[in-house]
C-alpha positions as CSV (number, residue, x, y, z in Angstrom):
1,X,115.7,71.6,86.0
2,X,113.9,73.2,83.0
3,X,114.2,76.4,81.7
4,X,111.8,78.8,84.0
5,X,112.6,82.0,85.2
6,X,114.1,81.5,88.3
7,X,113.5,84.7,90.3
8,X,109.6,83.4,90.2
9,X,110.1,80.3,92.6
10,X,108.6,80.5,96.2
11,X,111.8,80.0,98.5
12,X,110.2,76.6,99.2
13,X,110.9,75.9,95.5
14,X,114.0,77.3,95.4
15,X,115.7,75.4,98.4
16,X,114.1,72.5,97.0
17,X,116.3,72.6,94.0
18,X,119.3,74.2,95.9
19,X,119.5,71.3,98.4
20,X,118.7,68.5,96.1
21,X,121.8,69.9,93.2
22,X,120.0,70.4,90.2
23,X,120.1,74.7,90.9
24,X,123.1,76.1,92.2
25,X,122.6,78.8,95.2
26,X,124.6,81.0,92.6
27,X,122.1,80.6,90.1
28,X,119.1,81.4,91.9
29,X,120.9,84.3,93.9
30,X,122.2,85.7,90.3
31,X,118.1,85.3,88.7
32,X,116.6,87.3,92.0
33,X,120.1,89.9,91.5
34,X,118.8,90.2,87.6
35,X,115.4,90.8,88.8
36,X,116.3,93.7,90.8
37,X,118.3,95.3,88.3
38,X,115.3,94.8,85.5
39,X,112.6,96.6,88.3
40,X,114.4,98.2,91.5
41,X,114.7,101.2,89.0
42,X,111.1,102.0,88.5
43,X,110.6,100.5,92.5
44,X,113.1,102.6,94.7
45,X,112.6,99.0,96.9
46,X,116.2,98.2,97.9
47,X,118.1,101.1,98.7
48,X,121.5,99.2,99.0
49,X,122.3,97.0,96.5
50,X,124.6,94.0,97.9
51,X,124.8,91.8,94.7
52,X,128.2,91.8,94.5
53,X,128.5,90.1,97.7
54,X,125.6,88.0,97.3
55,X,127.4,85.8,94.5
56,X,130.1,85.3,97.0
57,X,128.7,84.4,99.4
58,X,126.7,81.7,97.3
59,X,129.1,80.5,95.4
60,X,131.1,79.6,98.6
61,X,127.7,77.9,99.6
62,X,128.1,76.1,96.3
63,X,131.4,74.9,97.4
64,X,131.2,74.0,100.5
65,X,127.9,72.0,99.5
66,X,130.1,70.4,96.9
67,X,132.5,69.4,99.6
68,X,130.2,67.8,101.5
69,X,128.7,70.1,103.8
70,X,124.5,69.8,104.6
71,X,122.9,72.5,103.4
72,X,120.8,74.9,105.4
73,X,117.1,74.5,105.6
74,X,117.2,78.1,103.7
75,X,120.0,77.0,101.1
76,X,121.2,79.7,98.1
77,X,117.8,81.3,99.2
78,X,118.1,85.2,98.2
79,X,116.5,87.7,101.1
80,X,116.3,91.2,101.7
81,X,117.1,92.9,104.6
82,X,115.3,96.1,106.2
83,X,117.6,99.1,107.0
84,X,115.9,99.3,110.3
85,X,118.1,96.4,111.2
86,X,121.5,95.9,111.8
87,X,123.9,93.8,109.6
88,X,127.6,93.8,110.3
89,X,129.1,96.9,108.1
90,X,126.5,98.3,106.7
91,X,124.3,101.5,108.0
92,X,121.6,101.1,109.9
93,X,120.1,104.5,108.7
94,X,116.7,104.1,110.0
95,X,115.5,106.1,106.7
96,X,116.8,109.4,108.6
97,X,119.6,111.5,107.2
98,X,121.3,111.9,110.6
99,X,121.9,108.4,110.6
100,X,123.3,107.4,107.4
101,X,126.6,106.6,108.5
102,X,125.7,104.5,111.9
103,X,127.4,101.5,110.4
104,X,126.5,97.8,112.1
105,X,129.9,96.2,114.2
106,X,127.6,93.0,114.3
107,X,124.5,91.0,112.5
108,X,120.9,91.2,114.0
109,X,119.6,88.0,115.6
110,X,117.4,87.8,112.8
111,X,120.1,88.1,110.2
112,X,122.6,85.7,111.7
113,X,119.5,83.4,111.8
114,X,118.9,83.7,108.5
115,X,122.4,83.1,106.6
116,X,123.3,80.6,109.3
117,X,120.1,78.9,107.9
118,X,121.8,79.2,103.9
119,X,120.2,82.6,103.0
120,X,122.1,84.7,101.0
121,X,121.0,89.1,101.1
122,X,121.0,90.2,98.0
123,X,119.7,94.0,99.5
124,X,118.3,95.8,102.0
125,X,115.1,97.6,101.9
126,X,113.4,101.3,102.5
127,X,111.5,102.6,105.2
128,X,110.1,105.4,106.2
129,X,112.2,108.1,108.9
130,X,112.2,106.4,112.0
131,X,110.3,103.6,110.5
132,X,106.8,104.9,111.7
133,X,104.9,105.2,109.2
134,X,102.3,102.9,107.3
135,X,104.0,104.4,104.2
136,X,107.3,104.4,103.1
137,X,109.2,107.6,102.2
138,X,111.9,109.7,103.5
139,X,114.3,112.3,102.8
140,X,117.6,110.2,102.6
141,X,116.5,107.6,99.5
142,X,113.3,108.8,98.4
143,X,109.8,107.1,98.2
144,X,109.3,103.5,97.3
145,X,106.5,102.5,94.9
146,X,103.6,100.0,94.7
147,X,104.7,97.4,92.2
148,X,100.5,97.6,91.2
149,X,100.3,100.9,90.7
150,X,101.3,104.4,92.1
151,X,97.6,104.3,93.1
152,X,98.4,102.6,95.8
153,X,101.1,103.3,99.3
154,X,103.2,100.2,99.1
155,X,102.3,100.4,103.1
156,X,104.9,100.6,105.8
157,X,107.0,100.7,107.9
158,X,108.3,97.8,105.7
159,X,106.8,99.0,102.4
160,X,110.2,98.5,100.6
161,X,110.0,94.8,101.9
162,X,106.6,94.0,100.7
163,X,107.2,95.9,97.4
164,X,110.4,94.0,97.0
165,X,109.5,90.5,97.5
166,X,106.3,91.2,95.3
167,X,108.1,92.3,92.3
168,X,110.5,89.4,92.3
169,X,113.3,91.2,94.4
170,X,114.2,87.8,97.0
171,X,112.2,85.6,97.8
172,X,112.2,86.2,101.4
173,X,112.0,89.6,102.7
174,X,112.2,90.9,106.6
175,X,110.5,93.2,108.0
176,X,109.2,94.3,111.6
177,X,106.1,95.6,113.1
178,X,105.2,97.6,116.0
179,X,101.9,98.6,114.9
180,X,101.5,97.3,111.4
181,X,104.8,97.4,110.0
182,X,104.6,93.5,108.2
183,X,100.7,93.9,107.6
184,X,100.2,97.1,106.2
185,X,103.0,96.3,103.5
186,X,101.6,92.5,103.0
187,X,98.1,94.2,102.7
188,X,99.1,97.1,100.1
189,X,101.2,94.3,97.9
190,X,99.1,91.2,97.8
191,X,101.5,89.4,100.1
192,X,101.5,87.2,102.7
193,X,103.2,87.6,106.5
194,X,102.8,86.5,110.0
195,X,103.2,89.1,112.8
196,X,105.1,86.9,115.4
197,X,103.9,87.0,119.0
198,X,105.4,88.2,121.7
199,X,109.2,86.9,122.6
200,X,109.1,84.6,119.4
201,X,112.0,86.0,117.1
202,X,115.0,87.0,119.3
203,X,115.4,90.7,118.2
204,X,119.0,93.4,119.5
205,X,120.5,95.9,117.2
206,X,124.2,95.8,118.0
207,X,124.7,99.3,117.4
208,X,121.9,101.1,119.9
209,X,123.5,103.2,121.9
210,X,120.1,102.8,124.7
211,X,117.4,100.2,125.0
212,X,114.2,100.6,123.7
213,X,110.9,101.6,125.6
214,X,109.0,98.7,127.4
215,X,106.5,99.3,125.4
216,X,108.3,99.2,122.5
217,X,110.2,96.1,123.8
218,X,106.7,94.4,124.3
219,X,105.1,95.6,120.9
220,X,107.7,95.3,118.2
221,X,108.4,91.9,116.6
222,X,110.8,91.0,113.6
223,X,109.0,88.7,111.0
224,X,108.9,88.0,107.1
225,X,107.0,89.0,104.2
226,X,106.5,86.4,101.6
227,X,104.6,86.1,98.1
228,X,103.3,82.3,99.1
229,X,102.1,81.7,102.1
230,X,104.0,78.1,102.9
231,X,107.5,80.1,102.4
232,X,106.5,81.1,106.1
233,X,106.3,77.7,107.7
234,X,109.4,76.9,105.5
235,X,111.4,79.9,106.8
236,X,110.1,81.0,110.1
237,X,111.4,78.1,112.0
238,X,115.1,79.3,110.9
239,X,114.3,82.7,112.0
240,X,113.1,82.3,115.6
241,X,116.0,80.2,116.3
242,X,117.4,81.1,120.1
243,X,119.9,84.1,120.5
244,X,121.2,84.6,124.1
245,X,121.7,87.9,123.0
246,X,117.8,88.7,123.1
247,X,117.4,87.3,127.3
248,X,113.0,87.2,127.0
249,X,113.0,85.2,123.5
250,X,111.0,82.0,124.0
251,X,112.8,79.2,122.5
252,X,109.6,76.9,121.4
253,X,109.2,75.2,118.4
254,X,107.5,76.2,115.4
255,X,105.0,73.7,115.0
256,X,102.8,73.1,118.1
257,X,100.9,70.4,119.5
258,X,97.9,69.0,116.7
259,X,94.3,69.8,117.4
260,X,91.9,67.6,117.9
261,X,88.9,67.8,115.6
262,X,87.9,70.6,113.6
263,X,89.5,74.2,114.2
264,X,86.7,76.6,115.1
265,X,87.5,80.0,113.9
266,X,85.8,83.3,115.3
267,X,84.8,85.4,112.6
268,X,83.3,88.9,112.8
269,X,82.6,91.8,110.2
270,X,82.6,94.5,112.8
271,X,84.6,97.9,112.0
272,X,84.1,99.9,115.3
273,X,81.8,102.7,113.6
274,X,84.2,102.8,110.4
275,X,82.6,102.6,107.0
276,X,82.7,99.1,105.9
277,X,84.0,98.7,102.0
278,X,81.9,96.2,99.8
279,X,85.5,95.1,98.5
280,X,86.6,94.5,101.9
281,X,83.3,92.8,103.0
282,X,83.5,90.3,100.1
283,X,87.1,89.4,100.8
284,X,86.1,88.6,104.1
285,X,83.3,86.3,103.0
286,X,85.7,84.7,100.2
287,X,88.0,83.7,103.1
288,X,85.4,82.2,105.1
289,X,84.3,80.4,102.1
290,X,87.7,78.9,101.6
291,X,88.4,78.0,105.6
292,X,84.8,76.0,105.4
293,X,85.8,74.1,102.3
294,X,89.2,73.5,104.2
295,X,87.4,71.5,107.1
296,X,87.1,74.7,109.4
297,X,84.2,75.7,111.2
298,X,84.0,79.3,110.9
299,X,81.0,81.3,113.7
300,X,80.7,85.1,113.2
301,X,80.4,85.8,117.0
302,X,81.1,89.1,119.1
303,X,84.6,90.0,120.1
304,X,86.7,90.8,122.9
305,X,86.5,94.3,122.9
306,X,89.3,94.6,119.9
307,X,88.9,98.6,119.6
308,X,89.2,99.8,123.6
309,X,92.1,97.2,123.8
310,X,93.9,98.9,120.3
311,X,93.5,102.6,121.1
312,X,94.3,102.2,124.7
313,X,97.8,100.5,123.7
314,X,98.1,102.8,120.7
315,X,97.9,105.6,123.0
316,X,100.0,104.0,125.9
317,X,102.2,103.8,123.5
318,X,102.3,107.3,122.0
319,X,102.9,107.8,125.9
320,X,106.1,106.2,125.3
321,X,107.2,107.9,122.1
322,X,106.3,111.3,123.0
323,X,108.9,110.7,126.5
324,X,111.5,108.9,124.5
325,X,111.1,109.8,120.8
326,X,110.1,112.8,119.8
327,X,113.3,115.2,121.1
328,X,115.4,112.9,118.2
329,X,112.3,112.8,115.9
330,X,112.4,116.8,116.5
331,X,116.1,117.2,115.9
332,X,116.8,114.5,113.1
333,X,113.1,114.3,111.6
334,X,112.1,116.0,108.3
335,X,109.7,118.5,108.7
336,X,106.7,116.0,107.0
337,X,107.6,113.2,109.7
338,X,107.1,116.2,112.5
339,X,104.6,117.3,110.8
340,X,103.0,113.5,111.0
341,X,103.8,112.8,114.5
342,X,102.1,115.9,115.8
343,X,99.0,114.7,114.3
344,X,99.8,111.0,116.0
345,X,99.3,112.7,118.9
346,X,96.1,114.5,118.5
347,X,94.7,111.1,116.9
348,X,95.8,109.1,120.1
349,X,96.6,111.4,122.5
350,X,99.9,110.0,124.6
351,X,98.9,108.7,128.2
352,X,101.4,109.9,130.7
353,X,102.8,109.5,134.1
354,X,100.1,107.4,136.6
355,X,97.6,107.0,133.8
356,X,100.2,105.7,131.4
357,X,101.3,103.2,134.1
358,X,97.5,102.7,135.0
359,X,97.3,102.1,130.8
360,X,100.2,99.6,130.6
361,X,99.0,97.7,133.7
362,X,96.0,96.6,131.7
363,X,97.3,95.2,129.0
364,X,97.4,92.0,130.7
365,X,93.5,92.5,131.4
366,X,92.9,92.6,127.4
367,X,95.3,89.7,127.2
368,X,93.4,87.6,129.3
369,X,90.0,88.6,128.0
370,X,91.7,87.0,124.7
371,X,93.3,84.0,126.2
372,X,89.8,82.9,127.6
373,X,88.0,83.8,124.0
374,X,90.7,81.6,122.2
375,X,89.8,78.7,124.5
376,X,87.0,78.1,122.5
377,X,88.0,80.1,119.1
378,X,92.2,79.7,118.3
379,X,91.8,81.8,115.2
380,X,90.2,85.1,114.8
381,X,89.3,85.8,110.9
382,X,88.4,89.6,110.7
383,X,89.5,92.7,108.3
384,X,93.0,94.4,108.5
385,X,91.6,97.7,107.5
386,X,88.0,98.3,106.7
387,X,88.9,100.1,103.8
388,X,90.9,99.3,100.5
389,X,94.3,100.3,101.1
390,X,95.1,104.1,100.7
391,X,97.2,106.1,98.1
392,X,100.4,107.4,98.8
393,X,100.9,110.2,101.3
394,X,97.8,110.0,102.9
395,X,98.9,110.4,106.4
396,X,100.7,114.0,105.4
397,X,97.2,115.2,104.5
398,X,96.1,116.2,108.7
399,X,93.8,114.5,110.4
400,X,91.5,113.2,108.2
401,X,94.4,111.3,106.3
402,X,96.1,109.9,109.7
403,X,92.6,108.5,110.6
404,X,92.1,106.9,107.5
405,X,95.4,105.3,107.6
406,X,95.9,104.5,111.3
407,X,93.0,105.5,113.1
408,X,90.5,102.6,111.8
409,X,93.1,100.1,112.3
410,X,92.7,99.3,115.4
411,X,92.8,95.1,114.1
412,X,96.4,95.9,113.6
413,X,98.1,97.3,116.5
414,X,95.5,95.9,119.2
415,X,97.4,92.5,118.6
416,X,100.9,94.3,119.2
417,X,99.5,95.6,122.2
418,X,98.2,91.8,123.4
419,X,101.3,89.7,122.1
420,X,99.2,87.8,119.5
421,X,100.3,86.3,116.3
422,X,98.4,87.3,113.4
423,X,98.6,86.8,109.9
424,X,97.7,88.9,106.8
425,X,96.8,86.9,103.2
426,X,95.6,88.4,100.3
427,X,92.1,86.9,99.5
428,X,90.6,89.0,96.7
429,X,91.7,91.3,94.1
430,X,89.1,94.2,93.6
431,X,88.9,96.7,90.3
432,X,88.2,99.8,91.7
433,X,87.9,103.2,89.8
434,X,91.7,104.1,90.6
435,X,93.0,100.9,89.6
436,X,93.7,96.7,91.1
437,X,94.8,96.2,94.3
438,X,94.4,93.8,96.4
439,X,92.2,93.1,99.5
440,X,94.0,91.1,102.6
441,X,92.2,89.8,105.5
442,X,93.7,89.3,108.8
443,X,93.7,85.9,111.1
444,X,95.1,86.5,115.1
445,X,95.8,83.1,116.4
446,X,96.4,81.8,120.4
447,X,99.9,82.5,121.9
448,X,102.7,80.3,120.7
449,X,100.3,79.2,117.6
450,X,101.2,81.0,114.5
451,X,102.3,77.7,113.0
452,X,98.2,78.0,112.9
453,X,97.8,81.8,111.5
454,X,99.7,80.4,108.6
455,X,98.2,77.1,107.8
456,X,94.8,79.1,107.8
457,X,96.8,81.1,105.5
458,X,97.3,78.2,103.7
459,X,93.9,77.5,102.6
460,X,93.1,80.3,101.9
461,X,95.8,80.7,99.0
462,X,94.9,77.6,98.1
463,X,91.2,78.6,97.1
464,X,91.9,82.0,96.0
465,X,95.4,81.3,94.2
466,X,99.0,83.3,94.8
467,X,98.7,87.5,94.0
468,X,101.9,87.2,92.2
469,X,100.6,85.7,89.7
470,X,98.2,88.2,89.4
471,X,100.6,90.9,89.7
472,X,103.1,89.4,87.1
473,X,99.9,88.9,84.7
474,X,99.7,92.3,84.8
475,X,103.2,93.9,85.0
């Protein structure tokens, strides 16, 4: 191939050349290692550096490729890896102190997925204590920074992820999302992720000592944050691969049955009594603009009640935490992530005991409210947040800064609590006063269909064009 810098290929690109011979996987492992070296620095991204390991493991790739073997669909591919997650010998820290030596006896679902699919981990990424925050910061590796600006919170729970995979770090980078966790850092960078449905990526740490609140169970997803939007249909189908390990994953394919016709798509501009930013309104109305050009037929019509289904599962939720959470967040939390989760709890104050049951029960009343809207409408275009994303450490600034970062997003974790997919793109970059940043919209899709979410993706990136470039441009 011609001389290009290599760390700047999509990882469709990359396995492109990787399976076809004319790039080695050590090459474009070694490019994305160099990358991280040159920006990681100024970043605070990846917290654990595995490049040594990485060249290893792809140059046995490049032999056993040489030998004969079939490359993997996800071939000398370079990925990051949050710390949230478990890979075999390496801590699982969570972000919190207490944890730092809590070292994996086995991979993830997600990460055996991935290398059995050719990927090679080149890091693994911040997150904030306890990853549960929708920025990224904590006591044990420091905070991570926007690759635009430190005008900007690169988002969270994944922010080191999205900040990662932005600046060139991998082209692939996991993440998870309970709440937000692959949106808000895909909104705060420019890039582009699909938050799975529910039981579509097997997910099991190896090393939890307990299982996880149903809630939690039924909420939290494992996904991928990518700067193009077709690295998702080229890698997802590698990471929801079937692990008996994870007994409710649904082993269905990627791609689900075509549509006939044209794809209506509901659309709607409604913020639930939050202020509306012009920025946000206009990159709402380019993305209609490019679906319609694509062939969609896009209707601004009325909702399923999106904010009564949100905080009521937000607050179930908080139900949860404060019964199984908060004693460890107490005794191994900084005093800023107490300080944050006591203001959670005045924001969506935690149902409990028969009205936390009575809260949990209707979740499948929301659900099916949705499942007959997306009879007629299998995509949902509407904001992520109604407001350009916010600076860093807003949510340690009381209530008022808690609000503004997870009270109006009720878009985001009202699909956790239903089990929909839903994708984030970015589909306008707006000047403001403090600096760039870019503007991502959100697009829920049917059960089983986030093959959908992304192809809507899809045209939008076509119309509006990659944010990486944009961000390289500038950098």
């Amino acid at each position: 191939m011609t001389h290009i810098d290599i760390w700047r290929l999509s990882a469709t690109e990359l396995a492109q050349h990787t399976r076809a011979g004319d790039l080695t996987a050590e090459a474009a492992v070694a490019a994305s290692i160099n990358r991280m070296a040159a920006v990681n620095p100024d970043l605070n991204a990846v917290v654990e550096d595995l490049g040594s390991d990485a060249l290893e493991r792809a140059r046995a790739l490049d032999k056993a490729r040489d030998a004969g073997a079939t490359p993997g669909p996800l071939h000398g591919v370079p990925v990051t890896i949050k710390i949230n997650v478990d890979q075999k010998g390496h801590a699982t820290s969570n972000g919190v102190t207490a944890l730092k030596d809590l070292i994996a006896p086995d991979d993830a679902p997600v990460v055996k997925n991935l290398q059995d699919a050719g990927a090679v981990v080149i890091g693994r990424t911040n997150t904030p204590e306890f990853s549960f925050r929708a920025d990224t910061d904590n006591p044990l590796f420091g905070r991570t920074h926007n690759p635009w600006g430190c005008h900007i919170s690169p988002g969270g729970s994944s922010g080191g992820a999205g900040a990662a995979v932005m600046a060139g770090i991998g082209a692939l980078a996991h993440g998870n999302d309970i709440g937000g966790s692959l949106r808000f850092p895909a909104a705060a960078n420019g890039a582009v992720t699909v938050k799975p449905g529910l039981g579509r990526v097997p997910a099991w740490n190896p090393s939890q000592s307990a299982e996880r609140g149903i809630l939690a169970q039924n909420m939290s997803v494992q996904g991928l944050i990518t700067r193009t939007a077709r690295d998702l249909h080229l890698s997802m189908p590698s990471l929801i691969a079937p692990d008996p390990r994870d007994p409710f994953h649904v082993p269905m394919p990627w791609h689900g049955q075509a549509t006939e016709g044209p794809i209506r798509v509901a659309f709607s501009k409604e913020t639930y009594g939050y202020e509306l930013h012009p920025q946000v309104e206009a990159a709402l109305d380019d993305a209609r603009a490019a679906l319609l050009d694509a062939g969609y037929i896009v209707e601004e019509t009325l909702l399923p009640d999106v904010f009564d289904a949100g905080r009521t599962g937000y607050r179930a939720l908080m139900g949860e935490v404060y019964a199984l959470m908060k004693d460890d967040v107490d005794a191994a939390g900084s005093q800023t992530v107490r300080d944050i989760f006591a203001v959670y709890f005045e924001e969506f104050p935690p149902f409990a005991g028969v009205e936390l049951l009575q809260m949990m029960a209707k979740r499948t009343q929301y659900a099916r409210d949705w499942s007959l809207f997306m009879q007629r409408y299998p995509l949902v275009l509407t904001p992520f947040l109604p407001q350009p994303f916010f600076k860093p450490d807003r949510d340690t600034e009381g209530a008022a800064g808690v609000h503004e970062v997870l009270g109006c997003a009720v878009y985001s974790y009202a699909m956790n609590f239903l089990g929909l997919p839903a994708a984030s793109v970015p589909s306008r970059l707006a000047k403001l006063p403090s600096g760039s940043q870019p503007i991502n919209v959100q697009i829920a899709a049917s059960r089983w269909r986030e093959d959908m979410a992304v192809d809507a993706c899809i045209a939008i990136e076509d119309r509006i064009g990659r944010m990486c470039d944009r961000l390289w441009e500038q950098l």
